[in-house]
GUNUTOR-532140 format. One record per residue: residue number from 0; residue in one letter; x, y, z of N, C-alpha, C in turn. Coordinates in steps of 0.02 Angstrom, whole numbers. Atoms other than C-alpha are relative to their C-alpha. Layout:
N
<node NUM A <X Y Z> <X Y Z> <X Y Z>>
...
This chain:
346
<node 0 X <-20 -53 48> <2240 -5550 901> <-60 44 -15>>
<node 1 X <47 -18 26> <2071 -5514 844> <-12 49 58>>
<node 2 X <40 -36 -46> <2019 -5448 1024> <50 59 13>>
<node 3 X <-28 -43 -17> <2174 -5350 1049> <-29 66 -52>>
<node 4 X <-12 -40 70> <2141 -5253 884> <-83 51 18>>
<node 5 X <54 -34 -34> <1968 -5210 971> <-3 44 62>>
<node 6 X <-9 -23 -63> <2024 -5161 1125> <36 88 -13>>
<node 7 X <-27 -71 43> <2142 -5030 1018> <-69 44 -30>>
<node 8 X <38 -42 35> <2003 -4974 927> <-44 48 56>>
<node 9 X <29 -46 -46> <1902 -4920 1080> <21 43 40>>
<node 10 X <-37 -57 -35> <2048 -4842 1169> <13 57 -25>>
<node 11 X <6 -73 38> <2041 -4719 1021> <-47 11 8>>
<node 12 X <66 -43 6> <1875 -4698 1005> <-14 42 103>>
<node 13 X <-8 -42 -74> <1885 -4651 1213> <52 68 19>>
<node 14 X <-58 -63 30> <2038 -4537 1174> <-17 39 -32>>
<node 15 X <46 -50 80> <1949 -4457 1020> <-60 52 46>>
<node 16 X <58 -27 -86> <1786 -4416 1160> <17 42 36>>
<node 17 X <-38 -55 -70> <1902 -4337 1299> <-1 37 -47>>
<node 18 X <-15 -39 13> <1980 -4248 1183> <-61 37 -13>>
<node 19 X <30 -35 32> <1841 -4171 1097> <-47 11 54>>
<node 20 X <21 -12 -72> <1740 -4167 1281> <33 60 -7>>
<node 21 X <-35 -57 -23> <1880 -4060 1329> <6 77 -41>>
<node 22 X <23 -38 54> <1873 -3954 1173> <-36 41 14>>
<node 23 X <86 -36 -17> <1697 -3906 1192> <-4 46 57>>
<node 24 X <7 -33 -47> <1731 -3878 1357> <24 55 27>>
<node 25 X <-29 -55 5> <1864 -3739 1343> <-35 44 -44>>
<node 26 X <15 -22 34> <1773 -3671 1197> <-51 40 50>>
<node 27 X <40 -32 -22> <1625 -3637 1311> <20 30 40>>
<node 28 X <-31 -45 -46> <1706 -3574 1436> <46 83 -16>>
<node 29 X <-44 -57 33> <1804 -3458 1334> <-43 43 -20>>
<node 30 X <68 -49 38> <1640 -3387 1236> <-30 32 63>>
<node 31 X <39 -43 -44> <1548 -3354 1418> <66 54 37>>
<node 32 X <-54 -63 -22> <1729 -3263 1487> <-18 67 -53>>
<node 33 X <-1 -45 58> <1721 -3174 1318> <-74 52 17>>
<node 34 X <49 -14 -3> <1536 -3122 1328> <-21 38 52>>
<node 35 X <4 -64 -80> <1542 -3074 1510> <39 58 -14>>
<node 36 X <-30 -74 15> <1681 -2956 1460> <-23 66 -44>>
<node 37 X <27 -35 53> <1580 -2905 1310> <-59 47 39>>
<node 38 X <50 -48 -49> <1428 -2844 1413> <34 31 49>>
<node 39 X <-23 -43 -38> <1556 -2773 1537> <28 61 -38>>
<node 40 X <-15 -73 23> <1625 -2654 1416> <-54 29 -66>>
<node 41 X <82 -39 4> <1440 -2625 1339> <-29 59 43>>
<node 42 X <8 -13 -74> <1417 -2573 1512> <22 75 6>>
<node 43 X <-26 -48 17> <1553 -2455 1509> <-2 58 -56>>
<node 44 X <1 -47 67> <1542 -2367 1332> <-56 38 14>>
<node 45 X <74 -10 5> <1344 -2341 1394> <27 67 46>>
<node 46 X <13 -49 -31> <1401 -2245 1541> <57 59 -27>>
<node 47 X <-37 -12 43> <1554 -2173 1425> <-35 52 -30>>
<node 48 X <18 -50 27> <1436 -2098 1330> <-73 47 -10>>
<node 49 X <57 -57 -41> <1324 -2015 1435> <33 65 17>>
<node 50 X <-26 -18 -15> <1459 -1938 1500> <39 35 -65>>
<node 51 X <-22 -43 40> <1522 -1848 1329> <-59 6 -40>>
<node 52 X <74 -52 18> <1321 -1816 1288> <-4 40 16>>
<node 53 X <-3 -72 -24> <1344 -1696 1424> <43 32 -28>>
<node 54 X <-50 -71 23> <1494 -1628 1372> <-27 60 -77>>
<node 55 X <8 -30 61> <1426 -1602 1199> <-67 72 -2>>
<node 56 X <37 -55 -4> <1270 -1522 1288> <27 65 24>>
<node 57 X <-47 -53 -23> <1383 -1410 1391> <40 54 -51>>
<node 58 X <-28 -42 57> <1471 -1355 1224> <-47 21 -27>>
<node 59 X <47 -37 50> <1315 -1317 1106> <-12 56 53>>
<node 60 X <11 -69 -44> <1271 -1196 1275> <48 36 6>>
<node 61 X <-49 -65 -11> <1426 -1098 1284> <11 39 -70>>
<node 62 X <3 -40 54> <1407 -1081 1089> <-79 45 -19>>
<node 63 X <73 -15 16> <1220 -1028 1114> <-55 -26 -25>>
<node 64 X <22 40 26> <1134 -1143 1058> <-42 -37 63>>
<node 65 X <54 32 -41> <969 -1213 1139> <-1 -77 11>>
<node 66 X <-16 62 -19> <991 -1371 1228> <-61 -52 33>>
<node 67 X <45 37 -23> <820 -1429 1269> <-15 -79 -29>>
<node 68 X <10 58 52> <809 -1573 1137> <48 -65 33>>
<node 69 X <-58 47 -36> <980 -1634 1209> <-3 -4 50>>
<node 70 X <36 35 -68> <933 -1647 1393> <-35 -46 1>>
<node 71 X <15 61 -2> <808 -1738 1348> <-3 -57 -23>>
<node 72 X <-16 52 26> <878 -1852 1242> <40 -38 59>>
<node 73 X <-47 37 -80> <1031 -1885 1404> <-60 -28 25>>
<node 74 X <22 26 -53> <888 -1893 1505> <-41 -68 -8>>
<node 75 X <29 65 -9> <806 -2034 1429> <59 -47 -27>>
<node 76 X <-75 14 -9> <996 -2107 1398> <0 -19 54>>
<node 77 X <-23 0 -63> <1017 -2094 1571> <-52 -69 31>>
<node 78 X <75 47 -26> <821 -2188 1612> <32 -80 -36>>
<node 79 X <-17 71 44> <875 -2329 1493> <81 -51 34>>
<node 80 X <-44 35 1> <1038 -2357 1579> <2 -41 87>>
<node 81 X <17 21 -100> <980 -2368 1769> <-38 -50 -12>>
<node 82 X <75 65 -2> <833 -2484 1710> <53 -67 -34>>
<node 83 X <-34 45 0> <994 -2606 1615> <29 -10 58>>
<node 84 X <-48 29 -52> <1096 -2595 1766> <-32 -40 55>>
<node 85 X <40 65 -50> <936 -2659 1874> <4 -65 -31>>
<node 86 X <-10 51 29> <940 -2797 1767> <25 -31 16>>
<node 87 X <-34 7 4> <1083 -2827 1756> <33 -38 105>>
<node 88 X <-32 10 -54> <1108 -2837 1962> <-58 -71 0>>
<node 89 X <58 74 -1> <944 -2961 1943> <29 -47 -16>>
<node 90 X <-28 73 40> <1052 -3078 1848> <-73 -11 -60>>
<node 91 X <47 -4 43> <916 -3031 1706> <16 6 -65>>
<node 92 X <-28 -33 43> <944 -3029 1526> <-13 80 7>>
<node 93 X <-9 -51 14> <1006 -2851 1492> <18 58 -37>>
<node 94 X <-47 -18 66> <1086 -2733 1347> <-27 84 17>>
<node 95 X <-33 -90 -2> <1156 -2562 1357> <9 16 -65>>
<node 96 X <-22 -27 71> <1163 -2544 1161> <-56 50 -23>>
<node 97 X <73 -48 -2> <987 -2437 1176> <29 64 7>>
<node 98 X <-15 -74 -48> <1106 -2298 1276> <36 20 -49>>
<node 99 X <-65 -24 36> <1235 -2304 1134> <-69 51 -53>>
<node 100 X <46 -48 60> <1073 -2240 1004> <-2 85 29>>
<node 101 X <2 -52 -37> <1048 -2099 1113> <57 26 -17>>
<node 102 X <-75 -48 2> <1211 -2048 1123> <15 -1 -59>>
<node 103 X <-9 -20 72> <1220 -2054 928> <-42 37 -42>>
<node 104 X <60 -53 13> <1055 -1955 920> <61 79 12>>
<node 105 X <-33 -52 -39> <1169 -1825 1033> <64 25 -58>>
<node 106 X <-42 -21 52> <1306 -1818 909> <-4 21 -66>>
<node 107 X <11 -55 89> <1216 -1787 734> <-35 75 42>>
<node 108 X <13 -87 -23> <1124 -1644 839> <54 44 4>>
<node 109 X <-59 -33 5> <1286 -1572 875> <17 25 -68>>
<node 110 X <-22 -16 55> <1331 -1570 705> <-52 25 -42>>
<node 111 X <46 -48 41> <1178 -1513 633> <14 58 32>>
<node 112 X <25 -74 -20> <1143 -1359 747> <77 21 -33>>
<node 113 X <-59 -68 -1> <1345 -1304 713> <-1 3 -96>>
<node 114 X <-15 15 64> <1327 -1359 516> <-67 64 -40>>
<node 115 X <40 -57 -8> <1145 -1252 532> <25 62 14>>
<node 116 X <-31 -51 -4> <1250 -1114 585> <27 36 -47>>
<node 117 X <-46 -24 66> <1365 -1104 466> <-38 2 -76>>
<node 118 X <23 -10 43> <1247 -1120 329> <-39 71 -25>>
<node 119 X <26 -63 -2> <1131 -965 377> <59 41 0>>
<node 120 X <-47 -51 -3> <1295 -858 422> <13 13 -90>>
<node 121 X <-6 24 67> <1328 -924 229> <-48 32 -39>>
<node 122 X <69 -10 21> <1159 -888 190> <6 97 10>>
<node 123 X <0 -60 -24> <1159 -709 276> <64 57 -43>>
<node 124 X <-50 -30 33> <1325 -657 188> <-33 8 -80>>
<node 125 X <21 -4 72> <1265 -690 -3> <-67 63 11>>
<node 126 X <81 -49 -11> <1079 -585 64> <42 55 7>>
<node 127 X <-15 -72 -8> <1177 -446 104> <45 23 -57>>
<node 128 X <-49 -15 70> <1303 -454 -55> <-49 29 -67>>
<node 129 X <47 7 38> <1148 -473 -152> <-57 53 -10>>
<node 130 X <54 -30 16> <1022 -357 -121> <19 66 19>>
<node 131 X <-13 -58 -17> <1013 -182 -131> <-72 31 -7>>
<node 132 X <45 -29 2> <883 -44 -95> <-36 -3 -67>>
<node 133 X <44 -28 37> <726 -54 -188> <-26 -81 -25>>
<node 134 X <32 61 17> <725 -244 -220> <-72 -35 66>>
<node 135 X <41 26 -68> <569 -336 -114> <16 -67 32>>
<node 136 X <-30 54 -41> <628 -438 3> <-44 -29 44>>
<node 137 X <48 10 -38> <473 -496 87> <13 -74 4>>
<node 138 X <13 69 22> <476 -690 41> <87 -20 28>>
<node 139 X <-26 25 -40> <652 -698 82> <26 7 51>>
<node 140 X <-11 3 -59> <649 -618 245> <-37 -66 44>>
<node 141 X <49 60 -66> <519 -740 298> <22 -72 -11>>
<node 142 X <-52 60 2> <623 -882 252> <41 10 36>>
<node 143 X <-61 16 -45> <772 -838 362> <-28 22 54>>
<node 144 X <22 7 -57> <652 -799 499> <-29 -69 26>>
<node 145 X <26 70 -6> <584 -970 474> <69 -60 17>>
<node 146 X <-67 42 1> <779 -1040 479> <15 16 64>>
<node 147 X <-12 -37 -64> <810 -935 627> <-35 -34 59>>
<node 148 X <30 27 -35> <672 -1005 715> <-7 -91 2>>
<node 149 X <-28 85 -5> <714 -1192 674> <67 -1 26>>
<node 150 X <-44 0 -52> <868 -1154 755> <12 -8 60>>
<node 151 X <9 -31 -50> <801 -1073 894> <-26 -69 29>>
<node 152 X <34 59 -6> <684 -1234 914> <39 -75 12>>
<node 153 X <-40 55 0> <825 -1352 886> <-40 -45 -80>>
<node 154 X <14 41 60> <751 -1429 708> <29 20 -27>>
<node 155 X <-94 -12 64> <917 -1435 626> <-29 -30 -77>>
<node 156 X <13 35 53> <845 -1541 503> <-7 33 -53>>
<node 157 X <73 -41 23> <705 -1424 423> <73 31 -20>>
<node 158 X <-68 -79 27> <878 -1286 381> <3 -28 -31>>
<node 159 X <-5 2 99> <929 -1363 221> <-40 19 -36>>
<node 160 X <39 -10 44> <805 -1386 131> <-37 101 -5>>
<node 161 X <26 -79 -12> <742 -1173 196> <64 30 -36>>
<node 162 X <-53 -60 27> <927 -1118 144> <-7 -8 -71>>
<node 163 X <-11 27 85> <906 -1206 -26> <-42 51 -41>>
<node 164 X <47 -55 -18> <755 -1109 -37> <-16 70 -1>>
<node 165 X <-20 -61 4> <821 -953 4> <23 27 -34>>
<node 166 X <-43 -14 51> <955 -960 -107> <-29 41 -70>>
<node 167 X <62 -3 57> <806 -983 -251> <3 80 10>>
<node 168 X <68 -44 -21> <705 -847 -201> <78 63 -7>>
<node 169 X <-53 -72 -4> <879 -709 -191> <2 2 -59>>
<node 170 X <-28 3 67> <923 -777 -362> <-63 38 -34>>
<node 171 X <51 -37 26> <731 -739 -421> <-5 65 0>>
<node 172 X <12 -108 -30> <707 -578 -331> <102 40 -36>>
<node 173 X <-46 -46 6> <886 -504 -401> <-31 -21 -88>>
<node 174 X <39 -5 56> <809 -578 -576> <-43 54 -35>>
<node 175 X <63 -49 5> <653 -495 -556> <34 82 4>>
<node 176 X <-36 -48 -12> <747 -339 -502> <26 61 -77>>
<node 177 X <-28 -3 35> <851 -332 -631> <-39 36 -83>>
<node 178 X <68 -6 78> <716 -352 -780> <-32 51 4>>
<node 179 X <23 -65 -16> <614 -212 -693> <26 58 -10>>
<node 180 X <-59 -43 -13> <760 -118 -687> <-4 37 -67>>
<node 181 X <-40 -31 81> <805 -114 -868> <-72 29 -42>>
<node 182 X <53 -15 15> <617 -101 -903> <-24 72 12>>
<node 183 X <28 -89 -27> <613 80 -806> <35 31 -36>>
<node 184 X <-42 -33 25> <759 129 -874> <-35 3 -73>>
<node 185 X <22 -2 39> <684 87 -1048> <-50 48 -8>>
<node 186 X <55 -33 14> <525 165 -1021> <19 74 7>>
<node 187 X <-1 -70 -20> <589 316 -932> <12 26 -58>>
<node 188 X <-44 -26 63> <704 352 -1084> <-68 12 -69>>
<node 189 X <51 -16 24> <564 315 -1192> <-54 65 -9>>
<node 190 X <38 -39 -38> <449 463 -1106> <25 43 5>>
<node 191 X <-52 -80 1> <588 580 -1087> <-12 20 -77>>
<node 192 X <-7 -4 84> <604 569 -1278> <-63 15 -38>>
<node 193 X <56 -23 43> <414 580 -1324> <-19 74 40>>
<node 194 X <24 -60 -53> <389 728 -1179> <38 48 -51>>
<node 195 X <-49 -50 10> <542 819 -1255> <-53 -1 -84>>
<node 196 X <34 -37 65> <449 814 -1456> <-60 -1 11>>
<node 197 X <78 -23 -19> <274 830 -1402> <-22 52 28>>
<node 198 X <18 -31 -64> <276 940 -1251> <-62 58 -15>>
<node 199 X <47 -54 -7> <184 1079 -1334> <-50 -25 -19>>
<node 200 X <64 39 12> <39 962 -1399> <-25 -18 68>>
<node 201 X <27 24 -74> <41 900 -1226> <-43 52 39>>
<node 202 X <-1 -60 -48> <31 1065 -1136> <-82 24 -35>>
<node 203 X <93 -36 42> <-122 1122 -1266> <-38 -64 32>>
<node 204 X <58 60 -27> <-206 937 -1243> <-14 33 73>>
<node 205 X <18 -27 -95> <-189 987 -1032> <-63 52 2>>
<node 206 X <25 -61 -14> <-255 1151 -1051> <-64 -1 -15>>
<node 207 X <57 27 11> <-410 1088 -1155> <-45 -38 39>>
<node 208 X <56 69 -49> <-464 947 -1034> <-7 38 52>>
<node 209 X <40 -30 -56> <-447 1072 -891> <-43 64 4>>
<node 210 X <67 -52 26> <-555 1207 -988> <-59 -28 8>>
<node 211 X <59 30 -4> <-673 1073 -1035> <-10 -33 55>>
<node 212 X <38 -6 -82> <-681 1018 -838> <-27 45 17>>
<node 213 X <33 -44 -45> <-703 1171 -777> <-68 25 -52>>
<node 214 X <43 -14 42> <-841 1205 -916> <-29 -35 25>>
<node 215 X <55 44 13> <-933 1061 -900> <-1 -52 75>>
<node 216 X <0 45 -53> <-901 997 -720> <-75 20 46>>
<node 217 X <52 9 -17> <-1070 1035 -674> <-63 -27 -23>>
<node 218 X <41 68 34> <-1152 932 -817> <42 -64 29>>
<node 219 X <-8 57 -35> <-1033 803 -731> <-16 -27 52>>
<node 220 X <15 16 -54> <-1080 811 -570> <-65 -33 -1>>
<node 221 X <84 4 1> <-1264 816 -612> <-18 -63 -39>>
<node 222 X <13 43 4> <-1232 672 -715> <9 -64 39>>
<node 223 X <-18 61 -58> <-1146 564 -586> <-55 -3 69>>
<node 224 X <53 12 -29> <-1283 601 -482> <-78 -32 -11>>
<node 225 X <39 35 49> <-1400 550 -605> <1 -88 19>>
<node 226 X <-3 86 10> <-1342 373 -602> <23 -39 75>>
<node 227 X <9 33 -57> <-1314 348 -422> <-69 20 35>>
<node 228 X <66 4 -9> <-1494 397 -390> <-54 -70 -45>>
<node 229 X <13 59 29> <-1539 260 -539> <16 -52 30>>
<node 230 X <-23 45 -33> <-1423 134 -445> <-39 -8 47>>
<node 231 X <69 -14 -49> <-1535 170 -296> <-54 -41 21>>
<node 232 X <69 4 11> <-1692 147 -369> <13 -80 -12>>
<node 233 X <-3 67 12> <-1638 -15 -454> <10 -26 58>>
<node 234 X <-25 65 -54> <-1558 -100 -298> <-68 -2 44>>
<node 235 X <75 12 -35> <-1732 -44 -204> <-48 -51 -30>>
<node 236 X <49 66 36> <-1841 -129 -333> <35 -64 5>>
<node 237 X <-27 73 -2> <-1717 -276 -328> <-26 -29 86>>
<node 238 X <35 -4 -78> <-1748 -258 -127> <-67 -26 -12>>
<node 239 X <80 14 -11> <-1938 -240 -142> <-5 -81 -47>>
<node 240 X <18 59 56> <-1936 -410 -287> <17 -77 59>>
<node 241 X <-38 61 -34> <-1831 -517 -153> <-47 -9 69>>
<node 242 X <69 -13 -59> <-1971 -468 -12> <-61 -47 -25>>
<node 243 X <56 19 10> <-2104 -533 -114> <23 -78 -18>>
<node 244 X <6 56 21> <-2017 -695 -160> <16 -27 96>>
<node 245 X <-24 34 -56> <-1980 -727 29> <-60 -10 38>>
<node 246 X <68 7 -24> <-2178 -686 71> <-16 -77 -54>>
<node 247 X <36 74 39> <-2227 -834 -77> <27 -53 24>>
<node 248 X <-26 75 -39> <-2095 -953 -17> <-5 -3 76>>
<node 249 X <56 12 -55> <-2164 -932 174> <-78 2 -3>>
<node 250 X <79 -3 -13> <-2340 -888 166> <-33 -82 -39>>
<node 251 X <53 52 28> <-2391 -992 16> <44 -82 -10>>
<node 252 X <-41 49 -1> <-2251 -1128 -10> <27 -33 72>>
<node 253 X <-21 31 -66> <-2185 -1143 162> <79 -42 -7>>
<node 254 X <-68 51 11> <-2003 -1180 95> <32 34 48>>
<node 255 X <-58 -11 -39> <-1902 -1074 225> <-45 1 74>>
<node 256 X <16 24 -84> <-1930 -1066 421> <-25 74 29>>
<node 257 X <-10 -50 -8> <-1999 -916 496> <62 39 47>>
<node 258 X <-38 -42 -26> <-1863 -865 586> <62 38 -55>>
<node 259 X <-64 -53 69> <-1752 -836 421> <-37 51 -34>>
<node 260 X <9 -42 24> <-1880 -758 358> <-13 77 26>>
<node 261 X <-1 -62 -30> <-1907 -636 481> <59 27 19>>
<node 262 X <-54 -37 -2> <-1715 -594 501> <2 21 -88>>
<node 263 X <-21 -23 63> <-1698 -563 303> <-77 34 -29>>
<node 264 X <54 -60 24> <-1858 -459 283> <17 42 36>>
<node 265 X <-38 -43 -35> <-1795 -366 438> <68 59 -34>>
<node 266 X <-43 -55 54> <-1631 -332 324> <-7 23 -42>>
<node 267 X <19 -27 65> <-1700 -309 171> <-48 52 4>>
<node 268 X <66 -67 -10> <-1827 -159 245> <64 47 30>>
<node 269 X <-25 -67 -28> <-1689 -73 328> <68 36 -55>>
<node 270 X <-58 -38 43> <-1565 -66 178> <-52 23 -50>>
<node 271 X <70 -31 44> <-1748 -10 92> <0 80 41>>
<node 272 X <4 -55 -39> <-1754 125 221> <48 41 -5>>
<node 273 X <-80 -15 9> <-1560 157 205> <10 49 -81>>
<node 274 X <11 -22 51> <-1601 192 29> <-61 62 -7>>
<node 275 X <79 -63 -5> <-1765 303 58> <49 59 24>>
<node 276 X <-25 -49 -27> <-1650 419 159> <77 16 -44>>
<node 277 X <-61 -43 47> <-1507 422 16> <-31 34 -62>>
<node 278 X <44 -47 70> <-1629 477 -138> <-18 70 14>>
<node 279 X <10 -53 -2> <-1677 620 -60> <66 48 17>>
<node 280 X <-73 -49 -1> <-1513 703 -6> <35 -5 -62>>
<node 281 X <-15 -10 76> <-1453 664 -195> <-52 43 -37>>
<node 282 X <32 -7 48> <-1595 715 -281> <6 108 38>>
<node 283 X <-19 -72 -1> <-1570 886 -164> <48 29 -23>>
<node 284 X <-85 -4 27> <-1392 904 -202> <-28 13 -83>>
<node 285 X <-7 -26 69> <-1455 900 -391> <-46 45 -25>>
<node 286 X <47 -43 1> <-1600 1011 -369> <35 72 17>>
<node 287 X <-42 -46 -15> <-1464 1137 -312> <35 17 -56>>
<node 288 X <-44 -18 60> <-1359 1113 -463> <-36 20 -54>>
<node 289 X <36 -22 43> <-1495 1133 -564> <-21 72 4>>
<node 290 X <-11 -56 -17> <-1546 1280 -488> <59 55 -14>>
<node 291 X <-63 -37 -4> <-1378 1364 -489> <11 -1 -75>>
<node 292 X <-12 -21 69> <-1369 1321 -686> <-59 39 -45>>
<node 293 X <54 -47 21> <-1529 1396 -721> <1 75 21>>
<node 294 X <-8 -71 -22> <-1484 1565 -640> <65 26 -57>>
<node 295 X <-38 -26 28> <-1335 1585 -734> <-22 -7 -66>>
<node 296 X <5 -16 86> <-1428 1529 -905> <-35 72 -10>>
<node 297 X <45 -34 28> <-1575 1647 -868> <17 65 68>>
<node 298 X <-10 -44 -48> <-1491 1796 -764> <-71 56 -2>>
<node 299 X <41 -30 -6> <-1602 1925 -682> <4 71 -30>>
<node 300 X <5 -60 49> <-1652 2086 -804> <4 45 49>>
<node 301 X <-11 -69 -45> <-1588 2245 -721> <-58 48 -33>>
<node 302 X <51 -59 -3> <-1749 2374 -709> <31 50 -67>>
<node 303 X <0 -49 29> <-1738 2497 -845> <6 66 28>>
<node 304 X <-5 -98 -29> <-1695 2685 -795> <-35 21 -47>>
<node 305 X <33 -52 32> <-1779 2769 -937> <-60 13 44>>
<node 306 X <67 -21 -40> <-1943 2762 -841> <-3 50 44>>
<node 307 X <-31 -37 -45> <-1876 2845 -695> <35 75 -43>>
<node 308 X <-30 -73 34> <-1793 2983 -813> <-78 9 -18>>
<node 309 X <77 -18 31> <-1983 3001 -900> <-23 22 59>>
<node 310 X <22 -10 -44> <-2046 3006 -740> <25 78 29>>
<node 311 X <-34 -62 -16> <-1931 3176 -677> <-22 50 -43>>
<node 312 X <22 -19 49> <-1968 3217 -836> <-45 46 -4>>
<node 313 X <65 -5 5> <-2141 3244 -831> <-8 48 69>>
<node 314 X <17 -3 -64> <-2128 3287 -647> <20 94 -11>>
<node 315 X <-9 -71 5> <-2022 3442 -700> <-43 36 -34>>
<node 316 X <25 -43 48> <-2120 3491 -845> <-88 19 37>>
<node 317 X <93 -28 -44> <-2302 3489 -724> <25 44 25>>
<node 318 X <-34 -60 -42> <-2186 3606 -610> <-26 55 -48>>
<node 319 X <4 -58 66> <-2159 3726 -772> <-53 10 20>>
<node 320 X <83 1 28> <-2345 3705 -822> <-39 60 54>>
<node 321 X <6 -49 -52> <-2384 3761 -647> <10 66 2>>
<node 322 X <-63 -56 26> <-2259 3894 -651> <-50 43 -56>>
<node 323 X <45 -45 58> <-2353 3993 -798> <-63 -8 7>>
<node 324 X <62 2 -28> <-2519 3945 -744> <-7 57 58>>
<node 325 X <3 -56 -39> <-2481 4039 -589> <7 83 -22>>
<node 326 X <-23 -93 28> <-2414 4204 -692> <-45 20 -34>>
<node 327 X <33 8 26> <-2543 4177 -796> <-70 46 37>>
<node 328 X <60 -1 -19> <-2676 4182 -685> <26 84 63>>
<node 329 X <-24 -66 -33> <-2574 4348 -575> <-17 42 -65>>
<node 330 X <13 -56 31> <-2572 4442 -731> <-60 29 -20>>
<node 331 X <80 -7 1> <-2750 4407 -767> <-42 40 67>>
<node 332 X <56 -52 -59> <-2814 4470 -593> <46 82 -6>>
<node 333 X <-19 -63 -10> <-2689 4606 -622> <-26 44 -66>>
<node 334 X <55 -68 37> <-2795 4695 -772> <-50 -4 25>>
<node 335 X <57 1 -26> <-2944 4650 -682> <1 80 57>>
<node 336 X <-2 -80 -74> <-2879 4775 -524> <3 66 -62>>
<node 337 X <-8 -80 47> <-2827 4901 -685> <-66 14 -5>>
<node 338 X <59 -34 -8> <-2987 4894 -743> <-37 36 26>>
<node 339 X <46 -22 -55> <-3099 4911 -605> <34 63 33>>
<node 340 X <-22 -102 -23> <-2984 5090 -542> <-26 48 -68>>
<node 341 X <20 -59 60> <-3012 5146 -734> <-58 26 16>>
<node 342 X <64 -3 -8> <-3191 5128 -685> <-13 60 41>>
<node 343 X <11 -32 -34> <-3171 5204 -544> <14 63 11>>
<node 344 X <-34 -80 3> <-3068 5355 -598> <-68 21 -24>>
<node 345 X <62 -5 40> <-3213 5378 -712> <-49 36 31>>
């Protein structure tokens, strides 16, 4: 009895074994069927979606859109899937889930560049609603040339954050605009209104300042020449002061090198020289004006005519003098001839 009851017990526990042997052994078999299928349609999806990377590159190019980024994303897609399939013929581990990234790189590009599109077009509509002659648009042209050219480039990314940006910068500038605006209008009105009760104070003030220019624009000149001849002089002496500290710190100190010092004594003699040849063409220029106001203080005395009349004068009255001297001296020899016949009647 005892042994039968043993004999039972082990024909289960040998029954219990198979079974669960067999178990195991479908299980595994089922997981590597499964697994092989799984890497076979890995396999597939990889080359799947290589094959609608192109398409998607094919579409961004018929919408215009620069496709260099996406070539070479396929093309290293493509590198990644020839180097699993060697593998793969090796009987090597292998995995095609590298090709699927790629091809999900390929699809947000897609949707950026067309989402980039639509944002600038977006962008471009409000800029033109928005601005009108006279506002400055400098800051946000160069923002949608900067959007334009991340387009152009393919950095979809970089466009948000530039349209956000843009937006700003329209809202400011029609701000600014605006404020200016009401500020001209203010002032103008302002200005109209003091022109219109002033005007004839104005018109006298004018007329005064361009009396006293033209009065006195040759004590101006002569003074503005004045003080760019002073300027001159000073920057020379500053010249000549910077010479002598560049002789103590070579000769006697020896703090700089001669070659600096002989380029900056070099410059500092020829803007010395530069200056020698501007003092004198000023100081002529004001030796002229001076001149020219000294003639008109101390004009030249026109000659006197009386002299000249005295002179005729005199000239006629010696004539006269003459004149009766001569009759004078006829009538005198003419009693002399009487005489001398009286005599002679005699």
């Amino acid at each position: 009895m005892y042994k039968k009851e043993i004999n039972m017990k082990k024909n289960i526990i040998c029954n219990v074994s198979l079974v669960t042997f067999i178990f195991i052994l479908s299980f595994s078999i089922t997981f590597a069927s499964a697994l092989t299928e799984t890497n076979k349609t890995t396999q597939q999806q990889a080359a799947a979606c290589i094959n609608d990377s192109i398409k998607i590159m094919n579409e961004l190019a018929q919408d215009g859109f620069n496709t260099l980024r996406v070539n070479d994303t396929i093309r290293q897609a493509s590198l990644t899937y020839t180097a699993q399939s060697v593998l793969k013929d090796k009987k090597q581990n292998y995995d095609f889930t590298s090709v699927a990234n790629y091809c999900n790189q390929i699809v947000q590009i897609r949707n950026n560049a067309f989402s980039s599109r639509d944002e600038l077009g977006a962008l471009l509509r409000f800029y033109n609603d928005s601005i009108v002659p006279g506002m400055d648009t400098i800051g946000i042209d160069s923002i949608i040339n900067e959007i334009k050219e991340d387009i152009n480039t393919e950095r979809y990314e970089e466009v948000p954050p530039l349209v956000d940006e843009a937006y700003s910068e329209i809202s400011n500038v029609k701000a600014s605009y605006t404020t200016l605006n009401i500020f001209y209008k203010n002032t103008t009105k302002t200005l109209q209104s003091f022109f219109e009760a002033y005007w004839q104070t104005i018109v006298i003030l004018l007329i005064i300042l361009i009396v006293a220019f033209f009065a006195y624009r040759t004590k101006i000149r002569e003074w503005m020449l004045n003080r760019k001849i002073e300027a001159l002089q000073l920057r020379k002496k500053t010249l000549k002061e910077l010479i002598m500290n560049l002789q103590i710190n070579y000769f006697q100190e020896g703090k700089i090198p001669e070659g600096e010092y002989n380029i900056k004594t070099k410059k500092f003699a020829e803007l010395i020289r530069d200056i020698d040849r501007q003092i004198p063409l000023l100081k002529e220029q004001l030796a002229k004006i001076d001149s020219k106001s000294n003639k008109k203080e101390n004009p030249k005395k026109e000659p006197d005519a009386s002299p000249k009349i005295n002179l005729v004068a005199n000239i006629k009255s010696s004539f006269k003098q003459i004149k009766k001297n001569k009759i004078k001296l006829r009538l005198r020899s003419n009693k002399k001839d009487k005489a001398k016949k009286k005599k002679q009647g005699r």
